[in-house]
C-alpha positions in Angstrom: 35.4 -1.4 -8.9 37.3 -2.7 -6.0 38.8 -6.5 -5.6 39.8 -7.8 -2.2 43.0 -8.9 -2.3 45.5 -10.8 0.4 48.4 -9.3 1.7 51.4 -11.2 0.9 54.0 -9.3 1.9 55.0 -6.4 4.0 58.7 -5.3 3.9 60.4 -2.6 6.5 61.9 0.2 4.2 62.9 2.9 6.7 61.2 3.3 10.5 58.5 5.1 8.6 58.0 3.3 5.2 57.1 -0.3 4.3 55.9 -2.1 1.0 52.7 -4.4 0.5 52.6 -6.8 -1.7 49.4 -7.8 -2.7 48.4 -11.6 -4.1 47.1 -11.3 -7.6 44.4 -14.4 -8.4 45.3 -15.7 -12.0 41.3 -14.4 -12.9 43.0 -10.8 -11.9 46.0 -10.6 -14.0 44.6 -8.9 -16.6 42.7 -6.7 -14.5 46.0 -5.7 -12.5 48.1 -5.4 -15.9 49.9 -1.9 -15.0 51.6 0.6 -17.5 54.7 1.8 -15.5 54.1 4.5 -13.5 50.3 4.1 -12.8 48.9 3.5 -8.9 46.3 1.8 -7.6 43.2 3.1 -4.5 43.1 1.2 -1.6 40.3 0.9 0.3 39.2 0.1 4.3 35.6 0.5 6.5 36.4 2.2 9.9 33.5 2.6 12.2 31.2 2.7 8.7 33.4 4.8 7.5 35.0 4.6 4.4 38.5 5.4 3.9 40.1 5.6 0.5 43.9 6.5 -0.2 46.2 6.4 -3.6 49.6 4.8 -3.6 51.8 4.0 -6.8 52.8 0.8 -7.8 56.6 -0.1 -7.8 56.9 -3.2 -9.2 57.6 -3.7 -12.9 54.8 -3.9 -15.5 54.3 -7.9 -16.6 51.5 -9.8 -18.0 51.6 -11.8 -14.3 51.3 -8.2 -12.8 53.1 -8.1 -9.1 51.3 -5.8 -7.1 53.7 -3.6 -4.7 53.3 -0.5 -3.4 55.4 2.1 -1.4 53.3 3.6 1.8 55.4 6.5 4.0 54.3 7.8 7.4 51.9 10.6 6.9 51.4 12.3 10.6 48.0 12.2 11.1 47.5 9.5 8.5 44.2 7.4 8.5 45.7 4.8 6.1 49.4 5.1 6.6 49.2 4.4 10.1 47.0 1.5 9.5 49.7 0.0 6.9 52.5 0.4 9.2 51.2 -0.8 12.3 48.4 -2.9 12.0 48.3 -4.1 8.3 49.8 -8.0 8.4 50.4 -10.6 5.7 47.2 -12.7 5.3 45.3 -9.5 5.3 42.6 -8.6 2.7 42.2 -5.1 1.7 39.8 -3.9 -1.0 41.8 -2.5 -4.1 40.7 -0.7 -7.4 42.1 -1.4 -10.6 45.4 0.2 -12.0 44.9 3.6 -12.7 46.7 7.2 -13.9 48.5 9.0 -16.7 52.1 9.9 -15.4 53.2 6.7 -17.4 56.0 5.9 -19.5 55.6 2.9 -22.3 58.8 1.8 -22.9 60.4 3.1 -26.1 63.9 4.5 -26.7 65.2 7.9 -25.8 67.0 9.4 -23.1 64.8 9.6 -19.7 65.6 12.1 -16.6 63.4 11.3 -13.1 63.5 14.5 -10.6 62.1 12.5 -7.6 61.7 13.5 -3.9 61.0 11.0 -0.6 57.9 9.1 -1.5 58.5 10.0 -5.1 60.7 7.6 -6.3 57.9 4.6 -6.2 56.2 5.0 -9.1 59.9 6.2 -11.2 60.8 3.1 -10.0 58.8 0.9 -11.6 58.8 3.5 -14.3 63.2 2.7 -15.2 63.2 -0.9 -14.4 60.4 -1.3 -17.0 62.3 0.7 -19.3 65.9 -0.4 -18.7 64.8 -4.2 -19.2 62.9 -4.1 -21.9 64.3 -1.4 -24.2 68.7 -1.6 -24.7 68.3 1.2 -26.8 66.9 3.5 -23.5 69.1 5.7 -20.6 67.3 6.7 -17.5 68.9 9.3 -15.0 67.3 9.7 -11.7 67.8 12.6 -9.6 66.4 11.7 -6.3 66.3 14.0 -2.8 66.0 12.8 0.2 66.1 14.2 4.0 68.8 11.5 5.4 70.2 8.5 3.7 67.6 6.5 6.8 64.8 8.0 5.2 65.7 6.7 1.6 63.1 4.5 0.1 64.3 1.5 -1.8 67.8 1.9 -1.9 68.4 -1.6 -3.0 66.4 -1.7 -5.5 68.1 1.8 -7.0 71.8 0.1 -6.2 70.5 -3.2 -8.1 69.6 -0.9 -11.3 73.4 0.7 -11.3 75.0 -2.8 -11.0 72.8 -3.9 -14.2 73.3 -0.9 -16.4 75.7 0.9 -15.5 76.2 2.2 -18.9 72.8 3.1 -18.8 71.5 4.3 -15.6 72.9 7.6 -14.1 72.4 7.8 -10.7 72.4 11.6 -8.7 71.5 11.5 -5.0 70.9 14.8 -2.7 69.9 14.8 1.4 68.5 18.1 2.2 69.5 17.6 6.3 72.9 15.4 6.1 75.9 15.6 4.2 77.3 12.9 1.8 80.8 11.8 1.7 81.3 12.3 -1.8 79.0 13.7 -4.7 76.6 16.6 -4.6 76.6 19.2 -1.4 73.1 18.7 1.2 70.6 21.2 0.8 67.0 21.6 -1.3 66.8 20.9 -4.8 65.2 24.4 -5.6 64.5 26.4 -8.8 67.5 27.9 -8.8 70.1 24.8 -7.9 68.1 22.8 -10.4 68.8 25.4 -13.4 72.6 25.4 -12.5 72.6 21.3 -12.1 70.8 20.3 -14.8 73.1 21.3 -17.5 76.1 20.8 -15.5 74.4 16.6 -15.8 72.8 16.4 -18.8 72.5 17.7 -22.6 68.6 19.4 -22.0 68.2 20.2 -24.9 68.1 16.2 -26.0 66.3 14.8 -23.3 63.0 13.0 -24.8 61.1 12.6 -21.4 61.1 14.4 -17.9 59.4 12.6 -14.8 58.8 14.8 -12.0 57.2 13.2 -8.5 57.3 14.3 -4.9 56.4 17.0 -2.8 54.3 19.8 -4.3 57.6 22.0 -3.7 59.8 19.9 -5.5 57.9 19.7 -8.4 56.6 23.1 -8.7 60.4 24.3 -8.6 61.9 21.4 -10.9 58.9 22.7 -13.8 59.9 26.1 -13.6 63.5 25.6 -13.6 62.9 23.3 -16.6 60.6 25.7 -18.6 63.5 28.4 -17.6 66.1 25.7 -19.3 63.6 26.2 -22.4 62.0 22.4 -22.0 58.8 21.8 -24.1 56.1 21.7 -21.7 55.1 18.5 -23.6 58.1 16.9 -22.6 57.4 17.4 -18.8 55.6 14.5 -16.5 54.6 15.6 -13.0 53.0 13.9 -9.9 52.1 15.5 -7.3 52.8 13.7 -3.5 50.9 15.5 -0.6 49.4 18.6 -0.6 49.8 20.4 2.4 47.9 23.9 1.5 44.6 24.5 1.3 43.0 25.0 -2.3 41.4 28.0 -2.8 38.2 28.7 -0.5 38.5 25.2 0.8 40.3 24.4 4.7 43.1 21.9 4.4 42.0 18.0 4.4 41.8 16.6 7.3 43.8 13.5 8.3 45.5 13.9 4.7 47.5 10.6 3.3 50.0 10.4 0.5 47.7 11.8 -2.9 48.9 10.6 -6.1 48.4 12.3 -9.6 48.9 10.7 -13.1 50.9 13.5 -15.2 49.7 16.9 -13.8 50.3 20.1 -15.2 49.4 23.2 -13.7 47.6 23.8 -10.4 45.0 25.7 -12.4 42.0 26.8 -10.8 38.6 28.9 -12.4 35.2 28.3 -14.1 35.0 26.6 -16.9 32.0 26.1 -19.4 31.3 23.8 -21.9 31.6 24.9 -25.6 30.6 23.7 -29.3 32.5 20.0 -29.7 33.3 19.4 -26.4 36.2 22.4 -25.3 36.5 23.8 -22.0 36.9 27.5 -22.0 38.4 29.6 -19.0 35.9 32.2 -18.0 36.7 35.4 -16.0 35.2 37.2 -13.3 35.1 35.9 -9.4 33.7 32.4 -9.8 32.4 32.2 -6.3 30.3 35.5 -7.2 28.5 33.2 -9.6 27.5 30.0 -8.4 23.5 29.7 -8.1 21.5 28.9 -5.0 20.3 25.8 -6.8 21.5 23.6 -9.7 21.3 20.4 -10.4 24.1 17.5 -12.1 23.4 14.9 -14.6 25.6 12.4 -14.7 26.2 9.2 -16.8 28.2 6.2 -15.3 28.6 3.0 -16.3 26.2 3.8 -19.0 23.5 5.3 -16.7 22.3 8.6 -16.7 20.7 10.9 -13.8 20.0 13.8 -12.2 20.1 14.9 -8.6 20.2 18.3 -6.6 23.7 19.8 -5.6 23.4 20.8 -1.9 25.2 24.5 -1.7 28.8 24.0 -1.0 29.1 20.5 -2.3 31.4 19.5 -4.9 29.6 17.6 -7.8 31.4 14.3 -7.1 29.9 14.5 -3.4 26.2 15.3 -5.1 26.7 12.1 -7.7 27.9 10.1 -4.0 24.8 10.6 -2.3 22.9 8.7 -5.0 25.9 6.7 -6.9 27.7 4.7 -4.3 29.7 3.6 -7.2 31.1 7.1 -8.3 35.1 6.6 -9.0 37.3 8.7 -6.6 40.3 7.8 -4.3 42.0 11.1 -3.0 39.3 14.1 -3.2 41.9 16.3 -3.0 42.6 16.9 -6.4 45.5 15.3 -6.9 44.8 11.0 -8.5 42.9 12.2 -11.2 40.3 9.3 -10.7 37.4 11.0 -10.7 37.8 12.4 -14.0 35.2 13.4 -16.0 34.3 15.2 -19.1 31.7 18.4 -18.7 29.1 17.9 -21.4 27.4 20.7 -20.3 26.7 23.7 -18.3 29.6 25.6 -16.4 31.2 24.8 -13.3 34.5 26.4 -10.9 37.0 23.9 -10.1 39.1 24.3 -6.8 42.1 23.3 -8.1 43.8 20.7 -10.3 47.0 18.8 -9.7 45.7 15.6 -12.1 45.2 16.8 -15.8 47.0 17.8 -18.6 46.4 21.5 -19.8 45.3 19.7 -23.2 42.6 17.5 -21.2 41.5 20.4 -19.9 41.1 22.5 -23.0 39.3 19.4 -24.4 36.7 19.3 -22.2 37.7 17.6 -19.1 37.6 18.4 -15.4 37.9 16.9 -11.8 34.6 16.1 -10.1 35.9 16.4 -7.0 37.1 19.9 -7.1 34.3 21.3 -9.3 31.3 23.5 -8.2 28.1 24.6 -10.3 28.5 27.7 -11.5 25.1 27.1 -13.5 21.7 25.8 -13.1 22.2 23.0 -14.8 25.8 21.2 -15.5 26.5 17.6 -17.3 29.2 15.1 -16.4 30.5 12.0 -18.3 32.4 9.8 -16.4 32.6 7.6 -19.1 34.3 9.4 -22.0 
């Protein structure tokens, strides 16, 4: 459900980044409660159109939740653009509900954020949380970032080292200019992560990693940490702009910044619903298998129907047509909001950059990147 909300403040982070600030109405607090790390959908009508985009939230949690959000510059951008050079303060935009799994409650341990660009918003929000309200916590971000320009919320980062400076370790790398002190410029890859990480850190006793950025950042920050012998348990990701195409499917058009809540793997297949709700991986080339005609049942908001899929269409664009109220934000599957559990039947899913390798197994898919691969398939968006 989305809330319109005024703009209260935009601020200039670099020429191609700002951050809203939205008013929160004393009715909304506990609507707009965040957990650290989560983001929230924005929403705008163009022309009848509707546009929706994901952006995390960088404020700290509180019970008098502040709503701010990071927004960069995406060329081609329907919402960016919007943000940075029309948005103004007295504004309303519609906005959805806190949302997403790439979260960290605060609790003590030792913390490492591997962040890129964009990434750092919801990280942010993510160690201040955790700094403030737990003195038995460490944080250490590792951020990368083009240019020092380009750096998002460099204040905010410097503020955190002059208040814990016994606890927050800060590592900075630009990939196009060179520092005067402190690591050499070039890309965090696989291979300069595995050689740094140790060099920073004991691995072995780190309770938490946060990885968020670009999909080649975070793909080579997992595989150097499951090379480093990391539990995969102990690995966050989000995934910031996907730039590739998904398998079978032409890139997205006009493309903003897509958030996910704690993905995994970018695994793709069919899936079918077993005994007690598990999701098995099936074999065989799912496109050879989907039928001329099925049809989706779907329960939302405790209401149940069933409606044709038109060939092509992903189930979350067949429950659309006839439930205007459907959750989604990015369709690209990255946010993880259009969730859903698979109660029945067997569907392909495009990719998946949003869920856990245990939701998954347990029954779970993404409606927007899912495909009948039988006659008949069930959804739950309630579960």
């Amino acid at each position: 459900m989305f809330h319109p909300l005024r703009v209260a403040e935009i601020e200039r982070l670099t020429d191609d980044a700002v951050a809203v600030t939205f008013q929160v109405p004393p009715a909304l607090h506990k609507t707009f409660r965040h957990v650290p790390g989560q983001h929230i959908a924005l929403r705008r009508t163009v022309d009848g159109r509707e546009i929706r985009r994901t952006y995390s939230i960088c404020a700290p949690a509180s019970d008098e939740p502040t709503l701010r959000v990071g927004i960069r510059l995406v060329e081609d951008g329907e919402f960016s653009t919007y943000a940075l050079k029309e948005l103004a303060v007295g504004d309303t935009v519609d906005v959805m509900a806190p949302a997403g799994r790439f979260v960290l409650e605060p609790r003590p341990g030792h913390f490492v954020g591997i962040v890129g660009g964009s990434g750092i918003t919801p990280v942010l929000s993510i160690v201040t949380t955790l700094l403030t309200r737990r003195p038995d916590a460490r944080f250490c971000l590792i951020r990368s970032d083009r240019t020092a320009a380009s750096t998002m919320f460099l204040e905010e980062v410097a503020d955190l080292k002059d208040r814990f400076p016994d606890r927050f370790q800060l590592v900075t790398v630009l990939s196009r200019e060179d520092q005067q002190s402190g690591l050499p410029s070039g890309r965090l890859d696989e291979a300069r992560l595995r050689e740094l990480l140790p060099a920073l850190l004991p691995v072995d006793s780190v309770d938490g990693w946060y990885l968020c950025g670009p999909f080649g950042l975070v793909q080579a920050a997992e595989r150097a940490l499951r090379g480093l012998q990391v539990p995969r348990n102990r690995i966050h990701e989000e995934i910031f702009h996907i730039s590739e195409p998904a398998p079978a499917e032409s890139a997205l058009a006009g493309a903003d910044t897509a958030l996910a809540g704690a993905a995994s793997t970018a695994a793709t297949g069919t899936l079918s619903a077993a005994a007690g709700g598990s999701t098995t991986l099936l074999g065989g080339p799912p496109a050879l298998r989907t039928p001329v005609h099925s049809t989706v049942t779907a329960t939302l908001d405790g209401r149940a129907g069933s409606w044709p899929v038109v060939d092509g269409e992903s189930l979350l664009e067949s429950v659309l047509r006839n439930r205007a109220d459907a959750p989604y934000a990015c369709k690209g599957g990255v946010c993880g909001t259009c969730r859903a559990f698979l109660v029945s039947g067997e569907i392909r899913m495009d990719r998946n950059y949003a869920l856990e390798d245990e939701e998954v197994a347990s029954g779970y898919v993404l409606a927007c990147q899912s495909h009948p691969v039988t006659e008949e398939v069930e959804l739950d968006f309630d579960r």
